[in-house]
C-alpha distance (Angstrom), angle and dihedral (degrees) to the residues before:
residue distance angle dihedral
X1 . . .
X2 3.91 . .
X3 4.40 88.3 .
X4 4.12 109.1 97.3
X5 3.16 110.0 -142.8
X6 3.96 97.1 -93.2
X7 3.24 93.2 63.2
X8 3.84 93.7 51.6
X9 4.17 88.4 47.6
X10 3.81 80.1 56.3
X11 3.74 99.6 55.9
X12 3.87 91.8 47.4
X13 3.42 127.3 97.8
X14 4.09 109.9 -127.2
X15 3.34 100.1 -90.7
X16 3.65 105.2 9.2
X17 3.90 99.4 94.7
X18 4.00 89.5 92.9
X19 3.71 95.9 52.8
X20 3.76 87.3 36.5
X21 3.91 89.6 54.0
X22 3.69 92.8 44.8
X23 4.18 97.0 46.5
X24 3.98 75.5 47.6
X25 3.89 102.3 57.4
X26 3.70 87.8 30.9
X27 4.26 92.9 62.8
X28 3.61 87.7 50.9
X29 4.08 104.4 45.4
X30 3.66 77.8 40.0
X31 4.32 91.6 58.6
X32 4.13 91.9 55.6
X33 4.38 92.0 -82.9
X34 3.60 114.2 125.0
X35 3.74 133.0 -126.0
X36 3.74 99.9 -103.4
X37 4.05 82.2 49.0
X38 3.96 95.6 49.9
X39 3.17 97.6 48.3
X40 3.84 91.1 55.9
X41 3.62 93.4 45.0
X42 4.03 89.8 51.5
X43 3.99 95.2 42.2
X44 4.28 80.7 49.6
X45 3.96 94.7 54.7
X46 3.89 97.8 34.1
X47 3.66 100.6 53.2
X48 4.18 88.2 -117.5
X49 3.53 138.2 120.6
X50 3.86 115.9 -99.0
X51 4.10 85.2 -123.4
X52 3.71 90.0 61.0
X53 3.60 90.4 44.1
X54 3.73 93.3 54.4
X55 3.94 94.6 45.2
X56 3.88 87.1 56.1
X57 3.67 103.6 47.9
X58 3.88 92.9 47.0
X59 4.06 91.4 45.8
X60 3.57 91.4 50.6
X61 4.41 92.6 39.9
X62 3.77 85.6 60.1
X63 4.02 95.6 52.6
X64 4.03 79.7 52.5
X65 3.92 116.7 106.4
X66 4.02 107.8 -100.2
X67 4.34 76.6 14.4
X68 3.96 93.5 -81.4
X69 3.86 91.1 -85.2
X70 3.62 94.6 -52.8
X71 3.52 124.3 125.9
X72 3.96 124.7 -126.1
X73 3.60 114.3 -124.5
X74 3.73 115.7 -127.6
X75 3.60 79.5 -135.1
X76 3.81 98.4 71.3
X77 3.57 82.8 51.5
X78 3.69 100.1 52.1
X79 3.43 97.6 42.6
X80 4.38 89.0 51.3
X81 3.93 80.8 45.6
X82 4.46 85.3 58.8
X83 3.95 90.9 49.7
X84 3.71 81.7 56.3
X85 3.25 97.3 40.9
X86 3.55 93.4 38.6
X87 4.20 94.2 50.2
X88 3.76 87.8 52.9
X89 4.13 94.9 42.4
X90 4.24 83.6 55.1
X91 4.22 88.4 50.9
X92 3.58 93.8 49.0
X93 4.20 88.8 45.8
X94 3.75 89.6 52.3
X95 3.82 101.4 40.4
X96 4.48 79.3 47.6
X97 3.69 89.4 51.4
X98 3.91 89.6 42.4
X99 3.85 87.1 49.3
X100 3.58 87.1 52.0
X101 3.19 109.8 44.0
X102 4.09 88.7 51.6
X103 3.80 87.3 55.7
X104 3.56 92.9 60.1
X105 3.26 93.0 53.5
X106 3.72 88.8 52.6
X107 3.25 91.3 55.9
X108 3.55 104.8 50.1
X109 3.42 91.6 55.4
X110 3.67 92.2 47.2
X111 4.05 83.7 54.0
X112 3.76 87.9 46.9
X113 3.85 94.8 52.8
X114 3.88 94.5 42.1
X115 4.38 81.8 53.2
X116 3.86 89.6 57.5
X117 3.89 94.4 37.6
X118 3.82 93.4 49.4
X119 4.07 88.2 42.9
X120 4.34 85.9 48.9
X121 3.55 89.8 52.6
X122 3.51 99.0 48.8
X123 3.42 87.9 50.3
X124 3.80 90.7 48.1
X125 4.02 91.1 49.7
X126 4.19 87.9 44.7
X127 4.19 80.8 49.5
X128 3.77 92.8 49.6
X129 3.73 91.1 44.3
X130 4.04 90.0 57.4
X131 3.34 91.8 45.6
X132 3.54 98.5 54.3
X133 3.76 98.1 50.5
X134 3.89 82.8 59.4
């Protein structure tokens, strides 16, 4: 309890303060305390706030085999479902616009060519005209 919280980022191991924290809160829910409790007591001795405590132990429960008693949130499944979702929504918006944007050009050219057909036919008509007064 005594450590401040540089010392304690001393003694860890890059990387090892989640596992640490975890093995931690485990050894005391483990003894009888309860979560709320452990977390406390961990946030006390390492100089962090019981939030950030929390948010560790669950991260590193879920990485757990059979997710170290912690139970995935549909949540985290919905919202991995809407990246999905999301990455194939942004495909079919680009190959739309693609679509699109290739119709367009269709159909200027289609206006171009009716222009010089309509022009051709008027000079057709004007042709037939001169031809008849003959």
């Amino acid at each position: 309890m005594s450590e401040s919280r540089s010392e304690t980022s001393q003694q860890s191991a890059r990387g090892s303060i989640g596992p640490d924290t975890y093995a931690q809160v485990r050894r005391l829910i483990d003894r009888g305390m309860n979560k709320t409790e452990a977390f406390a007591q961990v946030a006390r001795e390492t100089g962090r706030s019981a939030a950030t405590v929390t948010t560790t132990y669950y991260r590193i429960a879920k990485r757990q085999p059979g997710g170290g008693g912690v139970r995935q949130s549909v949540r985290s499944t919905t919202h991995a479902a809407k990246k999905v979702g999301g990455a194939q929504a942004e495909r079919l918006a680009h190959d739309a616009r693609a679509a699109i944007d290739a119709l367009h050009k269709h159909v200027s050219a289609l206006e171009t060519q009716l222009e010089e057909l309509t022009a051709k036919s008027r000079e057709l008509d004007r042709l037939k005209k001169a031809i008849g007064k003959i």
